[in-house]
PDB file of N, H, CA, C and O in Angstrom:
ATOM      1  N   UNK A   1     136.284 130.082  46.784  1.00  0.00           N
ATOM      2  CA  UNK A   1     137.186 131.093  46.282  1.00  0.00           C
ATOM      3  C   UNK A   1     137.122 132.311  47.213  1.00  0.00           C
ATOM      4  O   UNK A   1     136.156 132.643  47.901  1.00  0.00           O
ATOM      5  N   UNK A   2     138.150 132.839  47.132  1.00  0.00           N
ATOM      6  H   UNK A   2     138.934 132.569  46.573  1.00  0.00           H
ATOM      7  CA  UNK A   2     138.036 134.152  47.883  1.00  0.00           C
ATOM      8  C   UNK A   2     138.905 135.371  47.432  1.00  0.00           C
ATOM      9  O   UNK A   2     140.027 135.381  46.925  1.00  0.00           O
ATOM     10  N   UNK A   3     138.145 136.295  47.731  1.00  0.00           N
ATOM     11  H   UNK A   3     137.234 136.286  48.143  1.00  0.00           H
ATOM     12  CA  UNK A   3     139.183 137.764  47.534  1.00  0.00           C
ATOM     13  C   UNK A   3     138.833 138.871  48.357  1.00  0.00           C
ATOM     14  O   UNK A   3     137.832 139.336  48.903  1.00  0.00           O
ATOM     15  N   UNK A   4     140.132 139.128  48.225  1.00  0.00           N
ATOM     16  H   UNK A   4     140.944 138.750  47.781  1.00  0.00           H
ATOM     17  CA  UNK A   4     140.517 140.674  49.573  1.00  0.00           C
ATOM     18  C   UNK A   4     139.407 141.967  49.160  1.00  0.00           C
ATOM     19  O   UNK A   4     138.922 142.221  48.057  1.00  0.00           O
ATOM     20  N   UNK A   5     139.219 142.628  50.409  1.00  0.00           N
ATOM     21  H   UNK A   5     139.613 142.421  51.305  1.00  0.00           H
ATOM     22  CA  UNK A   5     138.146 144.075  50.346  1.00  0.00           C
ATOM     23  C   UNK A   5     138.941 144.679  51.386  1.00  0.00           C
ATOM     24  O   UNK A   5     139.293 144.291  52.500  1.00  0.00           O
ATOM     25  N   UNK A   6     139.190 146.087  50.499  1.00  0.00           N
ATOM     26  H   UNK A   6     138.903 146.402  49.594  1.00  0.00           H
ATOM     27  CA  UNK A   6     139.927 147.066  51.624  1.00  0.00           C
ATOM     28  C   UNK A   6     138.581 147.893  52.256  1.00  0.00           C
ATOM     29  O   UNK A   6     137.971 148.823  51.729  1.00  0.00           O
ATOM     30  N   UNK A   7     138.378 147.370  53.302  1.00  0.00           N
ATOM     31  H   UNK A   7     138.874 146.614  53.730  1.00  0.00           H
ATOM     32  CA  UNK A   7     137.438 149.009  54.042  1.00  0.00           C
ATOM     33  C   UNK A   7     138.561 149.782  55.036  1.00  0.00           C
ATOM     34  O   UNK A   7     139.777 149.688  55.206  1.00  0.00           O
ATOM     35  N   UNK A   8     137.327 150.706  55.670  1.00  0.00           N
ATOM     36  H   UNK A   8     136.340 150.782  55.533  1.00  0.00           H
ATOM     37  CA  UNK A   8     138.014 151.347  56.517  1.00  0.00           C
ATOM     38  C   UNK A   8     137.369 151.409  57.716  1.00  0.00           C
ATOM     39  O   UNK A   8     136.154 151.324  57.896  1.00  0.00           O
ATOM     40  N   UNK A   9     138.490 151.609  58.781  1.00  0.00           N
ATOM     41  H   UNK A   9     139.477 151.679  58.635  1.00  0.00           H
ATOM     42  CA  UNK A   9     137.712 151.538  60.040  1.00  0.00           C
ATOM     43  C   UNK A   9     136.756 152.942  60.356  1.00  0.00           C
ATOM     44  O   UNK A   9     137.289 154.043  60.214  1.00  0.00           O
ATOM     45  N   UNK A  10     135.476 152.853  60.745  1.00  0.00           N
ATOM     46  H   UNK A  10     135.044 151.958  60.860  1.00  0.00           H
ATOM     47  CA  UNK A  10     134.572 153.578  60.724  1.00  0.00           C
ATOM     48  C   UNK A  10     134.955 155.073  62.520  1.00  0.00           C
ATOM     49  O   UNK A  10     134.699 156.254  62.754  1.00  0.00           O
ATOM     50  N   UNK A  11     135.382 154.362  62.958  1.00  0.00           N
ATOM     51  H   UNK A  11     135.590 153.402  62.768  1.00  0.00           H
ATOM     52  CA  UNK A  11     136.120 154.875  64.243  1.00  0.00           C
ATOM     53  C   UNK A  11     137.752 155.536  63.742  1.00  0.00           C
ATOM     54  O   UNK A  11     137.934 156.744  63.590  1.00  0.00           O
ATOM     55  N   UNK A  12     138.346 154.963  63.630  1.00  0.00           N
ATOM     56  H   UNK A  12     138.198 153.982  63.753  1.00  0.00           H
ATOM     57  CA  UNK A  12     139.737 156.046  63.671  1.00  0.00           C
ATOM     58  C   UNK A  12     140.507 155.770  62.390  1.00  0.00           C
ATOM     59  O   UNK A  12     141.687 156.107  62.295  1.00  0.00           O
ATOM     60  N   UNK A  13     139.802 155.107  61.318  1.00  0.00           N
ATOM     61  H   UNK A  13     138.843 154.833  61.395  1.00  0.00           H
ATOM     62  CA  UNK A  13     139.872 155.896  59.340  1.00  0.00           C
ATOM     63  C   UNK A  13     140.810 154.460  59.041  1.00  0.00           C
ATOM     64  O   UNK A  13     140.840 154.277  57.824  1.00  0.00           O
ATOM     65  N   UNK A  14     141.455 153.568  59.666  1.00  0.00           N
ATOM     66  H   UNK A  14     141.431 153.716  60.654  1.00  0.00           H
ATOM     67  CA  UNK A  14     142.791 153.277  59.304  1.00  0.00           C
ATOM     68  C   UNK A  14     141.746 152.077  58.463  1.00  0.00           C
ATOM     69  O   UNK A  14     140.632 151.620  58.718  1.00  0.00           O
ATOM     70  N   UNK A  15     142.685 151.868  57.415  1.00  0.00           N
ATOM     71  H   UNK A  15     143.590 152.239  57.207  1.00  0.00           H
ATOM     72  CA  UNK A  15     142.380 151.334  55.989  1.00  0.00           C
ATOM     73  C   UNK A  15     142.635 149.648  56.757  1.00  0.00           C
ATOM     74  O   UNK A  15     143.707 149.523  57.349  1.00  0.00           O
ATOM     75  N   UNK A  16     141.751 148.497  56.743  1.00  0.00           N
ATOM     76  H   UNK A  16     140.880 148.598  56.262  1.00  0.00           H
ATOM     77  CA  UNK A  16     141.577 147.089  56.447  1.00  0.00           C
ATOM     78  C   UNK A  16     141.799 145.868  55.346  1.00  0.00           C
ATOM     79  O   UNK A  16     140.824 145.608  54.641  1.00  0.00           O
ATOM     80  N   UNK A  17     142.724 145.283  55.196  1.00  0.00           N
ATOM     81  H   UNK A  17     143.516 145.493  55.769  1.00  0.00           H
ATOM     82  CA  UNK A  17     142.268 144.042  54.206  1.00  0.00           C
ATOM     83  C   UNK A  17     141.282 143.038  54.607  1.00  0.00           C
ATOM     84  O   UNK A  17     141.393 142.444  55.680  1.00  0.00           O
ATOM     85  N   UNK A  18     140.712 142.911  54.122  1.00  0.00           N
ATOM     86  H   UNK A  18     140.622 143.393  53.251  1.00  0.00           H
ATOM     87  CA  UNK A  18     139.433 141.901  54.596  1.00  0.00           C
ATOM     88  C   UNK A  18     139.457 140.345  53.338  1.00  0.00           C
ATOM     89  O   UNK A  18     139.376 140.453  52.114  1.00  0.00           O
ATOM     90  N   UNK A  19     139.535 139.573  53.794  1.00  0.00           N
ATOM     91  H   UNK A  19     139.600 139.485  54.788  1.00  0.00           H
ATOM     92  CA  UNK A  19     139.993 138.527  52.509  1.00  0.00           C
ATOM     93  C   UNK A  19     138.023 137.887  52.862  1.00  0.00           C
ATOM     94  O   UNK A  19     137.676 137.562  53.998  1.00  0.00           O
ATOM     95  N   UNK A  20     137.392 137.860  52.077  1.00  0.00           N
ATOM     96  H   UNK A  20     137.674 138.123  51.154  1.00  0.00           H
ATOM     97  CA  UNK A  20     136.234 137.635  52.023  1.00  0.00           C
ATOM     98  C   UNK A  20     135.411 135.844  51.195  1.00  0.00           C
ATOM     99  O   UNK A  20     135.155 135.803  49.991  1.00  0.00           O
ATOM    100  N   UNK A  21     135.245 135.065  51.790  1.00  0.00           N
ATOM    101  H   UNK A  21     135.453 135.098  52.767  1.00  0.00           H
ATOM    102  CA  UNK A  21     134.547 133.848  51.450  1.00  0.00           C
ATOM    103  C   UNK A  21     133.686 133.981  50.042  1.00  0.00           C
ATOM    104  O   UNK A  21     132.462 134.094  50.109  1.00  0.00           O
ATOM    105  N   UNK A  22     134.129 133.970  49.208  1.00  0.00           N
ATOM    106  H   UNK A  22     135.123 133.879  49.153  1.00  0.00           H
ATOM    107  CA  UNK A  22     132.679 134.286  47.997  1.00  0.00           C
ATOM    108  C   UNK A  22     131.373 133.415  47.869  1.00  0.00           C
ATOM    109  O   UNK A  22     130.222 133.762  47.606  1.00  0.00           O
ATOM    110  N   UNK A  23     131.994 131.983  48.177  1.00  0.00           N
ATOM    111  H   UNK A  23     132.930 131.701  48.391  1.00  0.00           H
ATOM    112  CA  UNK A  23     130.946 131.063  48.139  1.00  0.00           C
ATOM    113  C   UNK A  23     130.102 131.223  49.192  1.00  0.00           C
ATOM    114  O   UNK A  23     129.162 130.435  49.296  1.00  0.00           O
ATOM    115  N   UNK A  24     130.235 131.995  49.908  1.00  0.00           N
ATOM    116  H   UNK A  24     130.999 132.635  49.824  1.00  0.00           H
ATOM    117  CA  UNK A  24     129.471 132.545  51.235  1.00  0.00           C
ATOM    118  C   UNK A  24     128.004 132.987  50.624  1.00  0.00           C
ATOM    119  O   UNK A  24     126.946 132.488  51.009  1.00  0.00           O
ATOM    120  N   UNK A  25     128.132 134.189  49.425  1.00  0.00           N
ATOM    121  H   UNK A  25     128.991 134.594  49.113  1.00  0.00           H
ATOM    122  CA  UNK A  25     127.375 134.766  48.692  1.00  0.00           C
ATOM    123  C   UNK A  25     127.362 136.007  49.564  1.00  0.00           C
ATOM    124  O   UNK A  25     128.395 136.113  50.225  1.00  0.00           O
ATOM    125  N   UNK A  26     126.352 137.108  49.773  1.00  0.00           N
ATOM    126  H   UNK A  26     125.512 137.022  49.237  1.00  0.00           H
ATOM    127  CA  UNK A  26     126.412 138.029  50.650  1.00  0.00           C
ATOM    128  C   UNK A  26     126.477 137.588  51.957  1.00  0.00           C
ATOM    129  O   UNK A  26     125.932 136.596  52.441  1.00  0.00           O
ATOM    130  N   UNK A  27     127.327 138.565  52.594  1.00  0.00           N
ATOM    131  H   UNK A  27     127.770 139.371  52.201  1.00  0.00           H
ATOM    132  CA  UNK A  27     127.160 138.680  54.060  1.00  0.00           C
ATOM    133  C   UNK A  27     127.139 139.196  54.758  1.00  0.00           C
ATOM    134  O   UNK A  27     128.269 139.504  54.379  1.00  0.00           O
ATOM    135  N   UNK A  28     126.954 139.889  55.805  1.00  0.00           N
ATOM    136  H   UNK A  28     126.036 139.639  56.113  1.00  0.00           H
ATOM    137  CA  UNK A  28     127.530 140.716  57.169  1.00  0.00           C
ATOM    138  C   UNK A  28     128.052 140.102  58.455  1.00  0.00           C
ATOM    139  O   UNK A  28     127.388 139.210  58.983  1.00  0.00           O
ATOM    140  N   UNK A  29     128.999 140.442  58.907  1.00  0.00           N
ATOM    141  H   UNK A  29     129.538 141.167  58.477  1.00  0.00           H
ATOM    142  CA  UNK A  29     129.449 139.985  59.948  1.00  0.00           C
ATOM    143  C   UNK A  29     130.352 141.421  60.722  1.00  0.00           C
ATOM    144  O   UNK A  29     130.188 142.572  60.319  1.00  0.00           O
ATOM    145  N   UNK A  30     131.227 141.077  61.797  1.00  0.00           N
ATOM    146  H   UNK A  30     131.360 140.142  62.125  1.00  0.00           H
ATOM    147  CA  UNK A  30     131.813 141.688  62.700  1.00  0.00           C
ATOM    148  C   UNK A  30     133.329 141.528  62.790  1.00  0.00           C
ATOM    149  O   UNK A  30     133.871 140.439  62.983  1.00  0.00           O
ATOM    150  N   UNK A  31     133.969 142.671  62.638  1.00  0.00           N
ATOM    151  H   UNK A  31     133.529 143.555  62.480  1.00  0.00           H
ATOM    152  CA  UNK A  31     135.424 142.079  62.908  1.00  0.00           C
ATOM    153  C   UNK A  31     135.667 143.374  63.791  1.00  0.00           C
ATOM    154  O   UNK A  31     134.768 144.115  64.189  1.00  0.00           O
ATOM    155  N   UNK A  32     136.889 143.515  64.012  1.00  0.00           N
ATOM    156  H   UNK A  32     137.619 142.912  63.689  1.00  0.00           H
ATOM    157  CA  UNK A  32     137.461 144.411  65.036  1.00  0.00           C
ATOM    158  C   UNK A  32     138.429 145.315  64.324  1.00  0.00           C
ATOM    159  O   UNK A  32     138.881 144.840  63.282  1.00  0.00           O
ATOM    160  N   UNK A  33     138.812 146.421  64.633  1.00  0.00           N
ATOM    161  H   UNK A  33     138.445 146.807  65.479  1.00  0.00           H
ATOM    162  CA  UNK A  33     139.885 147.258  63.557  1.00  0.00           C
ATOM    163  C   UNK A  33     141.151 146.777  64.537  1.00  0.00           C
ATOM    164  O   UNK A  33     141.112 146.650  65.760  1.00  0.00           O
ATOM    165  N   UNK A  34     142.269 146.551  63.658  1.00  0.00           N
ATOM    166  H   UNK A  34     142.301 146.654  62.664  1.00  0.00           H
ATOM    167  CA  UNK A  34     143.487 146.388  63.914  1.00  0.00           C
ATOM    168  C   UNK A  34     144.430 147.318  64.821  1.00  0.00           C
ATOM    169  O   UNK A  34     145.575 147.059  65.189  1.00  0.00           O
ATOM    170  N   UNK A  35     143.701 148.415  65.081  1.00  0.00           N
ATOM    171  H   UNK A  35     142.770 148.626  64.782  1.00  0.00           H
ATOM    172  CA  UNK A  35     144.915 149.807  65.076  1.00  0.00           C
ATOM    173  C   UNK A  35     143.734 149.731  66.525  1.00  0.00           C
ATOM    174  O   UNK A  35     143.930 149.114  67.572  1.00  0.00           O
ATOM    175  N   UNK A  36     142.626 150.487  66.194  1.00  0.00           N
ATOM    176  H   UNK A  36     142.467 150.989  65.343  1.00  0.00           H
ATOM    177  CA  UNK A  36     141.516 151.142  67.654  1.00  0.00           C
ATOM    178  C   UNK A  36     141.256 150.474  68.626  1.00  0.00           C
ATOM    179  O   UNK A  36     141.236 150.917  69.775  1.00  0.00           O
ATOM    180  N   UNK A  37     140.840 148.425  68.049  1.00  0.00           N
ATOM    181  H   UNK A  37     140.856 148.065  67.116  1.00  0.00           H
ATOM    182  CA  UNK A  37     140.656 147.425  68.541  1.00  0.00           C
ATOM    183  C   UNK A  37     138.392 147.473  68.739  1.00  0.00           C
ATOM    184  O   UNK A  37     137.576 146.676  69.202  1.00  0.00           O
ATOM    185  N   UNK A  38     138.312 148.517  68.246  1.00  0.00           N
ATOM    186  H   UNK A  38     138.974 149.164  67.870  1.00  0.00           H
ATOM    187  CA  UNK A  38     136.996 148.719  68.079  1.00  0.00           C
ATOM    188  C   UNK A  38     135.864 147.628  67.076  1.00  0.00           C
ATOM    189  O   UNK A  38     136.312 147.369  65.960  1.00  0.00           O
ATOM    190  N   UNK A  39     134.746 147.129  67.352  1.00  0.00           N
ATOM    191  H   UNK A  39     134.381 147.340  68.260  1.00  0.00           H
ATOM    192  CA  UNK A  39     134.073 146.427  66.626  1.00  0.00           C
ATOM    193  C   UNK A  39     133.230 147.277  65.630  1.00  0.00           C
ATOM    194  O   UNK A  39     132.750 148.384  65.873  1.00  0.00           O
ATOM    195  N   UNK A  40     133.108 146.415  64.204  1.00  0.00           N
ATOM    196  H   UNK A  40     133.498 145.515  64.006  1.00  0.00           H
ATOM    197  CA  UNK A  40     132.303 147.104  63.552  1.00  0.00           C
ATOM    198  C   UNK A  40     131.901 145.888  62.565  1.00  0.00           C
ATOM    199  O   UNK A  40     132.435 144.803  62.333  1.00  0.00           O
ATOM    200  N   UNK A  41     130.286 146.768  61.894  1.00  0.00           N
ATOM    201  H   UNK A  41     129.853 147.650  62.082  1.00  0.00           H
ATOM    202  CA  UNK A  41     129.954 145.862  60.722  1.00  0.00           C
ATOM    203  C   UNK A  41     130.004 146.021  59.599  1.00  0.00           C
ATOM    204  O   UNK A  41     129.373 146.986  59.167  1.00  0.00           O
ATOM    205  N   UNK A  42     130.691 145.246  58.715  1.00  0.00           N
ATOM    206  H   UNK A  42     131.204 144.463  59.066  1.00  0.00           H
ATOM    207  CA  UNK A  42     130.354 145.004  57.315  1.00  0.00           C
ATOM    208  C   UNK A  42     129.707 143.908  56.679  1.00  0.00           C
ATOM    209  O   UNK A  42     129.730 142.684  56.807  1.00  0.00           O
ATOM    210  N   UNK A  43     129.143 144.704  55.978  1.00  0.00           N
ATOM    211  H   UNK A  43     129.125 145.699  55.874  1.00  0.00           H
ATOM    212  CA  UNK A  43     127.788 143.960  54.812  1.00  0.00           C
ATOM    213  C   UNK A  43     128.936 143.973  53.401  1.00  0.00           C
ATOM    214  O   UNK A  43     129.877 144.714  53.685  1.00  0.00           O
ATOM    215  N   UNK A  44     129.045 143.541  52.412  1.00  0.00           N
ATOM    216  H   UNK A  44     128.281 142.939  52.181  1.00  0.00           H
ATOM    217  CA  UNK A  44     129.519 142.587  51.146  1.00  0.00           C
ATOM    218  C   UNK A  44     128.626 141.963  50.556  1.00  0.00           C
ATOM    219  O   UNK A  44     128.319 140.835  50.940  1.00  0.00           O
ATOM    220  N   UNK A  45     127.933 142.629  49.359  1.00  0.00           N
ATOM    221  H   UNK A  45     128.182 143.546  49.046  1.00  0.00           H
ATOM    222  CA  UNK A  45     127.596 141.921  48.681  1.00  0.00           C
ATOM    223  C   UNK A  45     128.306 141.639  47.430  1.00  0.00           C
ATOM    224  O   UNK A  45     128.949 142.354  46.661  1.00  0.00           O
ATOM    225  N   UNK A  46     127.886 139.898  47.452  1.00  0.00           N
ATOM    226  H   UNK A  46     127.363 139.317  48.076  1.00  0.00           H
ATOM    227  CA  UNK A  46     128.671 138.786  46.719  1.00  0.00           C
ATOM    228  C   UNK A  46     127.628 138.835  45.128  1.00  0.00           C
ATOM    229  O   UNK A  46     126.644 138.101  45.036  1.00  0.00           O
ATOM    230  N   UNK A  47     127.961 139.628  44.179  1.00  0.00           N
ATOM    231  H   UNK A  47     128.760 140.225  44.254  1.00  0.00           H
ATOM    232  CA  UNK A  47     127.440 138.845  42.449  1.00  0.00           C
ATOM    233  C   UNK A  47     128.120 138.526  42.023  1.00  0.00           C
ATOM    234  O   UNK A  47     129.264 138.782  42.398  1.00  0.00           O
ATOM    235  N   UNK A  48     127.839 137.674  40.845  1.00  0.00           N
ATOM    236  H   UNK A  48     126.910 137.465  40.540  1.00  0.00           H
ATOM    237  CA  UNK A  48     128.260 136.704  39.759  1.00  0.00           C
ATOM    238  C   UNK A  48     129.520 136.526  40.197  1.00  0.00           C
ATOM    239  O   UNK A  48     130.289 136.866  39.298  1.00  0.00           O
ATOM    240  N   UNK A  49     130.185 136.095  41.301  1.00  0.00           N
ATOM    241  H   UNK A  49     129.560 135.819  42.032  1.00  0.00           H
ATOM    242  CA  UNK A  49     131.424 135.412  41.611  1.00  0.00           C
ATOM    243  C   UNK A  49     132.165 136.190  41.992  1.00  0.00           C
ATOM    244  O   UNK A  49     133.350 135.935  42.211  1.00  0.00           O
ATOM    245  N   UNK A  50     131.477 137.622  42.202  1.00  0.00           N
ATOM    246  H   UNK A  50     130.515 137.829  42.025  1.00  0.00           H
ATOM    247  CA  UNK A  50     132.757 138.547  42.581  1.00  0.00           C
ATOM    248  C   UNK A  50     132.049 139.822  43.738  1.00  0.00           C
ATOM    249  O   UNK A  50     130.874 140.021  44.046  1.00  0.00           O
ATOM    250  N   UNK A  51     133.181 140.448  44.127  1.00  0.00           N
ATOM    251  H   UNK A  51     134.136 140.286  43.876  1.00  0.00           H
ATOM    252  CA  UNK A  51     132.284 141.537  45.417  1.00  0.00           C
ATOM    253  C   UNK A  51     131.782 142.844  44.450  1.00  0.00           C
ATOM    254  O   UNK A  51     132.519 143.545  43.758  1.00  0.00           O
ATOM    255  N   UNK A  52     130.556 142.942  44.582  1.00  0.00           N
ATOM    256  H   UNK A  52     129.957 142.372  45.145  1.00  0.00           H
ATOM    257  CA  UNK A  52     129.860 144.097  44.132  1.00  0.00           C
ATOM    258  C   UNK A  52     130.108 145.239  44.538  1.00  0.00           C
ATOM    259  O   UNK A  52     130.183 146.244  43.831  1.00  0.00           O
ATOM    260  N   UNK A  53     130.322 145.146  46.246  1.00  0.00           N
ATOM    261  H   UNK A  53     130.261 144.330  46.820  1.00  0.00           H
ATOM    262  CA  UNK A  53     130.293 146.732  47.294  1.00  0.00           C
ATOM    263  C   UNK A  53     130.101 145.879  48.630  1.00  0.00           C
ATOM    264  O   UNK A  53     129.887 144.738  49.039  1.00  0.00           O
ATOM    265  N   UNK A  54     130.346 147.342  49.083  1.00  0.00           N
ATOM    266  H   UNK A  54     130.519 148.269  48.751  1.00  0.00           H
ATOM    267  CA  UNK A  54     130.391 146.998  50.437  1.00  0.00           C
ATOM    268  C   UNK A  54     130.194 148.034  51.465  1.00  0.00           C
ATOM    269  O   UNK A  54     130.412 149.228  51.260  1.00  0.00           O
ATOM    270  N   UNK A  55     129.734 147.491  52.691  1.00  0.00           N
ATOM    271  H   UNK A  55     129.557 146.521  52.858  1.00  0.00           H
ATOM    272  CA  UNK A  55     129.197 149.095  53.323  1.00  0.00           C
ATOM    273  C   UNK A  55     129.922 148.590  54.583  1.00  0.00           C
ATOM    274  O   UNK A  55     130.067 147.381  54.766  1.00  0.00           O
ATOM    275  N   UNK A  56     130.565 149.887  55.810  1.00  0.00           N
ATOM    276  H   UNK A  56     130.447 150.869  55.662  1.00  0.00           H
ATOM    277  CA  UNK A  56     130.958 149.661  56.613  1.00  0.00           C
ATOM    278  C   UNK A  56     129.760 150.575  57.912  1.00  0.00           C
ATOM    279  O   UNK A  56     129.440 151.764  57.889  1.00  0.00           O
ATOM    280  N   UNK A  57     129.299 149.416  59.006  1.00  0.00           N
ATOM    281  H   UNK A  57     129.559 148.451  59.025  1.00  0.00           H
ATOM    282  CA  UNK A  57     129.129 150.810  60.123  1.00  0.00           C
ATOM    283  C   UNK A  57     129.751 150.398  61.466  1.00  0.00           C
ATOM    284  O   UNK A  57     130.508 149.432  61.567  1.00  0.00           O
ATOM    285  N   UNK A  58     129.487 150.975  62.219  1.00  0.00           N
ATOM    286  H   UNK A  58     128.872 151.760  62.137  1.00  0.00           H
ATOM    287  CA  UNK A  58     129.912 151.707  63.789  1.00  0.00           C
ATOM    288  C   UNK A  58     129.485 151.791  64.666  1.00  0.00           C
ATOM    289  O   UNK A  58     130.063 152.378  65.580  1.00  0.00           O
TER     290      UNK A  58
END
């Protein structure tokens, strides 16, 4: 199953959909912002079937 997490890019603010793996359980990984082209990390943690939070860094 999966569901979307809006962050934001930690470099130049612009807002992300992130469609996130649940059966994954928590994770962190790396994506790139759409707009800056800059890399960054987010952590997601995955409870009881759904996203708890989420932290972005830079």
């Amino acid at each position: 199953m999966q569901e979307c997490e809006h962050v934001f890019c930690p470099y130049c603010g612009q807002q992300q959909e992130l469609s996130i793996d649940l059966s994954a359980g928590t994770q962190r990984f790396t994506t790139d912002c759409e707009v800056c082209c800059r890399p960054f990390d987010v952590d997601v943690d995955v409870r009881d079937g759904g996203i708890s939070g989420s932290e972005v860094y830079g």
